[in-house]
C-alpha positions in Angstrom: 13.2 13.2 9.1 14.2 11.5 12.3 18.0 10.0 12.3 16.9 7.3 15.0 16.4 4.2 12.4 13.5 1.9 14.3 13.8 -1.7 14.8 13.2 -3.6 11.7 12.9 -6.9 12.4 14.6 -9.4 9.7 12.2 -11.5 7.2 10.0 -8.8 6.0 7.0 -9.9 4.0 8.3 -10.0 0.5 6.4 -11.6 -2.7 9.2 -11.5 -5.2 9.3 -15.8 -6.4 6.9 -18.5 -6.1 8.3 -19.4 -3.0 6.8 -16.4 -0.7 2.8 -16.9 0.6 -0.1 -14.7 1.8 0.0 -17.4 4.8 3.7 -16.7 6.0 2.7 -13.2 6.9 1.0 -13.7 9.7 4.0 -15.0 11.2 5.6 -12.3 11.3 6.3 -9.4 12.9 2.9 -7.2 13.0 4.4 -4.2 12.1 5.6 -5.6 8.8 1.8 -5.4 7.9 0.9 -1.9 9.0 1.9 1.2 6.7 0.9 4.6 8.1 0.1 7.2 5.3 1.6 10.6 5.7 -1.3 12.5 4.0 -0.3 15.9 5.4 1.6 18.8 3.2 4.8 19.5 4.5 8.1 17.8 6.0 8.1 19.1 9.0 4.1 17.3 9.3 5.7 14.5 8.6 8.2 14.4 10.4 6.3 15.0 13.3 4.1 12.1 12.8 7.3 9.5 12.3 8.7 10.8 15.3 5.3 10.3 17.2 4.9 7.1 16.1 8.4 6.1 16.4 9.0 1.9 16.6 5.2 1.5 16.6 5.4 1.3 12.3 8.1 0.7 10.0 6.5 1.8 6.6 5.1 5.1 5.7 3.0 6.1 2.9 3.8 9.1 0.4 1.1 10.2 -1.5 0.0 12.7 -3.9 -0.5 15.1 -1.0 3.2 15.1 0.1 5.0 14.4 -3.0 3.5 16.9 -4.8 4.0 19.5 -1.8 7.6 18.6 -0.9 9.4 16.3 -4.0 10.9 13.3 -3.6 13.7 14.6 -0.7 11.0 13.4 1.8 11.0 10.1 0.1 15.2 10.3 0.9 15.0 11.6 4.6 12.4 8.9 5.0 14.2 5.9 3.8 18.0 7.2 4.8 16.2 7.1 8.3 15.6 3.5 8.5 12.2 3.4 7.2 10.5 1.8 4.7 8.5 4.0 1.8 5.2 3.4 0.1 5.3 5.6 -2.5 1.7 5.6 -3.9 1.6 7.6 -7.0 -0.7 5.7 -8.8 0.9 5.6 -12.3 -1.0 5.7 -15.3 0.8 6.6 -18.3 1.9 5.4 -21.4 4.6 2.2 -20.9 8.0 4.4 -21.7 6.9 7.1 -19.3 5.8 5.0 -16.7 9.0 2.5 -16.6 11.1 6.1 -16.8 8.9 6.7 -13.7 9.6 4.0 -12.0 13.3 3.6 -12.5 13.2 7.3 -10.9 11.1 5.9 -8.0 13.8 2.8 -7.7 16.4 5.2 -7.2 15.1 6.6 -4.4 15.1 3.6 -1.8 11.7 3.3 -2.1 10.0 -0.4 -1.2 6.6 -0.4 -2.8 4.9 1.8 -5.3 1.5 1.9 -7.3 0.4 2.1 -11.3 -3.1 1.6 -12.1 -4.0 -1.9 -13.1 -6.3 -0.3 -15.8 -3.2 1.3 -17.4 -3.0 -2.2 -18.9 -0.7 -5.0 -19.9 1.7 -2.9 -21.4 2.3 -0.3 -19.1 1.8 -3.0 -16.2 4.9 -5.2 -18.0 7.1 -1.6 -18.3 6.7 -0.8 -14.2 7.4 -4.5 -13.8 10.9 -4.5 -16.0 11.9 -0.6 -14.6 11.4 -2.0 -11.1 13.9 -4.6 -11.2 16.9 -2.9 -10.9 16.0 -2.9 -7.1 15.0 -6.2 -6.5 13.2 -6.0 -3.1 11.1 -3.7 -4.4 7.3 -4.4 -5.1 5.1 -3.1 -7.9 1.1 -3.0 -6.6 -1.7 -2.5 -9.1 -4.7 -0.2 -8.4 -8.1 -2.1 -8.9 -11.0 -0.2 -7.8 -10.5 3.0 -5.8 -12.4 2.5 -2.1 -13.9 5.5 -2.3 -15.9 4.2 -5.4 -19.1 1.6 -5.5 -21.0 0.1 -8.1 -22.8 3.5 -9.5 -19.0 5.1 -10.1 -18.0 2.1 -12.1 -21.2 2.0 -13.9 -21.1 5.8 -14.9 -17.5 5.5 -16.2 -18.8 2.4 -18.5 -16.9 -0.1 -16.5 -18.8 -3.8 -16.7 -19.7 -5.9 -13.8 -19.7 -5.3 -10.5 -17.1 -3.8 -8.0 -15.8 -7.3 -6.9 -15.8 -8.6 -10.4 -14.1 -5.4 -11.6 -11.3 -5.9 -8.7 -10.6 -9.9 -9.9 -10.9 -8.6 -13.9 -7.9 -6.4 -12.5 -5.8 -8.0 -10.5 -5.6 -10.7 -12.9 -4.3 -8.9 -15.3 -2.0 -7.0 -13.5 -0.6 -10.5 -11.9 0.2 -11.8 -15.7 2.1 -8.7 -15.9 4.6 -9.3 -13.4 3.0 -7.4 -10.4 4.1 -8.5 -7.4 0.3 -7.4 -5.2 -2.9 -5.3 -5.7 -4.2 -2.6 -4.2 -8.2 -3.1 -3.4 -10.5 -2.8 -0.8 -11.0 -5.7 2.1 -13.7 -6.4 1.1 -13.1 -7.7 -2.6 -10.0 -9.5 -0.8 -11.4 -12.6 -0.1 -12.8 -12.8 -3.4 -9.2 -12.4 -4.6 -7.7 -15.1 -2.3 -10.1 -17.2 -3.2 -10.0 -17.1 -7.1 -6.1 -16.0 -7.2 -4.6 -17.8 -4.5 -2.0 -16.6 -2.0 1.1 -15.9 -3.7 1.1 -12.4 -4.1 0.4 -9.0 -2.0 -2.8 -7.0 -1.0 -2.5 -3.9 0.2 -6.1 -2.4 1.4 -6.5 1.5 2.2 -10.1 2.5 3.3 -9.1 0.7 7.0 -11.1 2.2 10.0 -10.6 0.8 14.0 -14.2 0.6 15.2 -16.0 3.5 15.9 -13.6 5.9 13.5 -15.1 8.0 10.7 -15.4 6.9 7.8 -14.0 10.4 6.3 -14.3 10.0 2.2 -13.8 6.4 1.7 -17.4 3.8 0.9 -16.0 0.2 1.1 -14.4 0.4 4.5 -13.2 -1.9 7.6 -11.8 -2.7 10.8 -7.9 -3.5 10.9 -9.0 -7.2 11.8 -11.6 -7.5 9.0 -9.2 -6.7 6.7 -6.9 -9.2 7.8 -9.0 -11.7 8.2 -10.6 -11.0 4.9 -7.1 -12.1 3.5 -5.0 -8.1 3.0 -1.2 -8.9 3.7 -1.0 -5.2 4.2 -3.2 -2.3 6.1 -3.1 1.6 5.3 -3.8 3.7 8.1 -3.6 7.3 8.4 -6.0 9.4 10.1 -6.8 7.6 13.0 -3.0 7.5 13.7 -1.4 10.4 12.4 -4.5 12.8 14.4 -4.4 10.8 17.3 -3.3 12.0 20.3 -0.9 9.7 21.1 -0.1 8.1 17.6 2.0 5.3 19.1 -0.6 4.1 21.0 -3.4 4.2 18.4 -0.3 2.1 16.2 -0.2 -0.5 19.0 -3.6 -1.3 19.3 -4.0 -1.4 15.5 -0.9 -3.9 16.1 -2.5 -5.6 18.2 -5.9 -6.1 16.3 -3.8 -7.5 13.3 -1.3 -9.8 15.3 -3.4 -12.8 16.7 
């Protein structure tokens, strides 16, 4: 990874405490709300895209994709070079492997990281008590994937609808300790409005106007998603295969800083 540590400006967006809002993010810097997910399979891909980008973002996502391909060295390069990590493995286990999980994950530097808010209150309270040997770091529940609607939830017997599945969710991952969700914009409102502000969501399935929708359903605009009520976008493809990935970064930026 690149040695040239960006500038990270101080008073990230943190939602450890009762004292830390939804509504102090947007005084912040912008970039403290933009992660750009590496979904590419090697290093060197990566590396390419953090240099491209360069001070435009100062959190990265590693996913399945990477992870899986190159181990969690990347996850080192990335955070002994200044940046922040995202590491979304979506944990889903029982409790004593998952809190073994993330302890491993704490080690590494890394500043948020997913289980699945279906794994339950259990494994939910584990990640939660694993995760605080590093205090800055933030544990995010998966609600409902955004690449699934109403028909996926129904044929895997989950009740309700997408939105109600999303609150069922997040509630109980927020009685388990978790510090944010993970869920679409467009269920993000709902969770504002029935969960209040004190608390993280991070939305993937975020397009700029006029990109492809690729293979996520519920998806929106960088400024939708802010608006809706996300603390945090992920971004990938319309940065990462752009041809100037700093630029596409800005403008994203400056969608989500007004």
């Amino acid at each position: 990874m690149p040695s040239t540590s960006p500038s990270v400006p101080h008073g990230s967006v943190s939602y450890r405490g009762d004292s830390s809002r939804h509504d102090d993010a947007s005084k912040q810097d912008p970039r403290q709300r933009l992660i750009v997910a590496l979904d590419v399979s090697t290093a060197a891909a990566a590396q390419k895209i953090v240099a491209a980008v360069g001070d435009s973002a100062l959190t990265y996502k590693v996913g399945m994709q990477l992870y899986t391909a190159e181990g969690p060295q990347v996850v080192r390069d990335l955070v002994a070079s200044g940046r922040r990590v995202f590491l979304d493995l979506k944990y889903h286990d029982i409790p004593n492997t998952v809190g073994a999980a993330v302890s491993e994950a704490a080690k590494l530097g890394v500043s948020m990281l997913t289980v699945h808010a279906s794994g339950g209150a259990k494994m939910l309270s584990a990640a939660v008590e694993a995760a605080k040997v590093r205090p800055e770091l933030i544990v995010l529940a998966i609600t409902v994937l955004t690449s699934m609607d109403g028909n996926d939830l129904e044929n895997i017997g989950m009740q309700g609808t997408v939105k109600e599945s999303v609150v069922r969710l997040a509630k109980i991952a927020l009685a388990n300790g978790c510090q944010g969700v993970v869920s679409s914009a467009r269920e993000a409102s709902a969770l504002r409005a029935e969960l209040g502000d004190r608390f993280a969501i991070v939305t993937p399935g975020v397009r700029p106007a006029g990109s492809k929708a690729s293979d996520q359903v519920r998806v929106v605009t960088p400024a939708e998603a802010i608006a809706a009520g996300a603390s945090h976008i992920v971004v990938g493809r319309p940065i990462t295969e752009a041809p100037d990935p700093a630029a596409e970064a800005r403008a994203i930026l400056g969608q989500i800083g007004g």
